[in-house]
C-alpha positions in Angstrom: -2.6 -0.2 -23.0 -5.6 -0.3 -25.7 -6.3 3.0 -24.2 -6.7 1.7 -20.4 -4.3 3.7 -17.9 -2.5 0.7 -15.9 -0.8 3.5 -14.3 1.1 7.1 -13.4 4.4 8.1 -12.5 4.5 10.6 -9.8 7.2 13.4 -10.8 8.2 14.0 -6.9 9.3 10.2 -6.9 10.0 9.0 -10.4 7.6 5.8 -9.1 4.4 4.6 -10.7 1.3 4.5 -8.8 -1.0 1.9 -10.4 -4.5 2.8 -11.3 -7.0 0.2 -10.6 -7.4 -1.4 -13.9 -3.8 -1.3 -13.5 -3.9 -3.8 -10.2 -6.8 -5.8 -12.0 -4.0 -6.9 -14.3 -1.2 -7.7 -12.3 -4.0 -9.9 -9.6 -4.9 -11.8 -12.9 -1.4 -13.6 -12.7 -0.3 -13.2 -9.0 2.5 -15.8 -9.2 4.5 -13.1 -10.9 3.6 -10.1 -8.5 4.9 -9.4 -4.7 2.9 -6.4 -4.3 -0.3 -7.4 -2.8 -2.1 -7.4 1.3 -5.1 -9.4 1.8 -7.5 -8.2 4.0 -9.9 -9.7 6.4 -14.2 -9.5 4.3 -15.7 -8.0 6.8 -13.7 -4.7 6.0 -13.7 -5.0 2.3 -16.8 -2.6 2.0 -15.0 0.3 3.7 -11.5 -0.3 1.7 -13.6 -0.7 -1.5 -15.0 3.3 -0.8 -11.8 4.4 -0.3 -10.7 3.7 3.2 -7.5 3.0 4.3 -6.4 -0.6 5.7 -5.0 -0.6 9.2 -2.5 -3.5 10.3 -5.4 -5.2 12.1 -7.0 -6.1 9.7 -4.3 -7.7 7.2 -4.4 -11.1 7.0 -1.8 -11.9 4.5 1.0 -9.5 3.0 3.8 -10.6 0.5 6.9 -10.7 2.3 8.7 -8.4 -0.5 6.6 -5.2 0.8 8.3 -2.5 1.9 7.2 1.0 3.3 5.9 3.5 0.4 5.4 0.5 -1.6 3.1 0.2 -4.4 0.6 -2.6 -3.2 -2.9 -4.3 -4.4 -5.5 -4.6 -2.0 -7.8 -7.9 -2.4 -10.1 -9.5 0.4 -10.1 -12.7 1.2 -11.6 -14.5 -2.1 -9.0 -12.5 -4.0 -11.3 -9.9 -5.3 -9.7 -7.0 -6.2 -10.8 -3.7 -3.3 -8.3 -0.7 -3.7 -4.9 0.0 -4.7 -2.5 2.8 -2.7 0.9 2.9 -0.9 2.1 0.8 1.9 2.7 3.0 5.3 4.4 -0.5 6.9 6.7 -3.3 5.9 5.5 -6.6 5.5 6.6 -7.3 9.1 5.4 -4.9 10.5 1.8 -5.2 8.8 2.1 -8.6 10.2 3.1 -7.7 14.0 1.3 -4.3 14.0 -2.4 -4.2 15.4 -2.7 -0.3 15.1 -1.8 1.9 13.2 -2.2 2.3 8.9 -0.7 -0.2 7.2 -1.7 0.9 3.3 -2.7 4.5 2.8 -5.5 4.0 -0.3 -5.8 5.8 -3.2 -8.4 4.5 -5.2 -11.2 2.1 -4.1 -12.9 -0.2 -6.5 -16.5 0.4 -5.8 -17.0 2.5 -8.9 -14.5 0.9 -11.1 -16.3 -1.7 -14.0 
C-alpha cells in the first residue's frame, strides 16, 4: 500500500505473515484487530532486537489467539516491539510461565 509491504504470504501455508509496518497499521485501530500480546516493559528491549516472548512475560493476550497465529507484539504503553507467530493459545499464554509463547520474526528496533 503506497509502496509499504503490510505483508507476505508464505506459499507452505497460504497465510500472511505481517511485516512490521504491516502491524503498525492494524495497532493504529485495535478495536478492530484480535491479534495482539502485551508484554511486560521491562522485556520490551530484548523483543524489540528480535527475541522471542516467553509466556512469562505476557501480560495481556486477545482471547481470539490461537497457535501459529499471526500476532502483534506491543509493551505495556502500546508501543508497537515485534511481530511473529504465536507458539501458544491465548490460554495457555495466560496459564503458561515457561516455555515460548510468540516465536518473533521481526523486531522493531530498526524499523522508522
Amino acid at each position: 500500500m503506497n509502496d509499504e509491504l503490510l505483508a507476505t504470504m508464505r506459499p507452505t501455508t497460504g497465510l500472511f505473515c505481517l511485516t512490521i509496518a504491516g502491524a503498525r497499521r492494524l495497532s493504529k485501530n485495535r478495536k478492530y484487530a484480535k491479534c495482539f500480546v502485551t508484554v511486560k516493559n521491562e522485556v520490551s528491549g530484548f523483543i524489540k532486537d528480535g527475541g522471542d516472548v516467553f509466556a512469562a512475560h505476557v501480560i495481556e493476550v486477545n482471547d481470539e489467539i490461537r497457535a501459529m497465529d499471526e500476532v502483534v507484539v506491543l509493551d505495556e504503553d502500546g508501543t508497537l516491539l515485534a511481530v511473529g507467530r504465536a507458539m501458544l493459545s491465548s490460554d495457555e499464554m495466560k496459564a503458561f510461565k515457561r516455555g515460548v509463547a510468540v516465536k518473533v520474526r521481526h523486531g522493531s528496533k530498526n524499523e522508522s
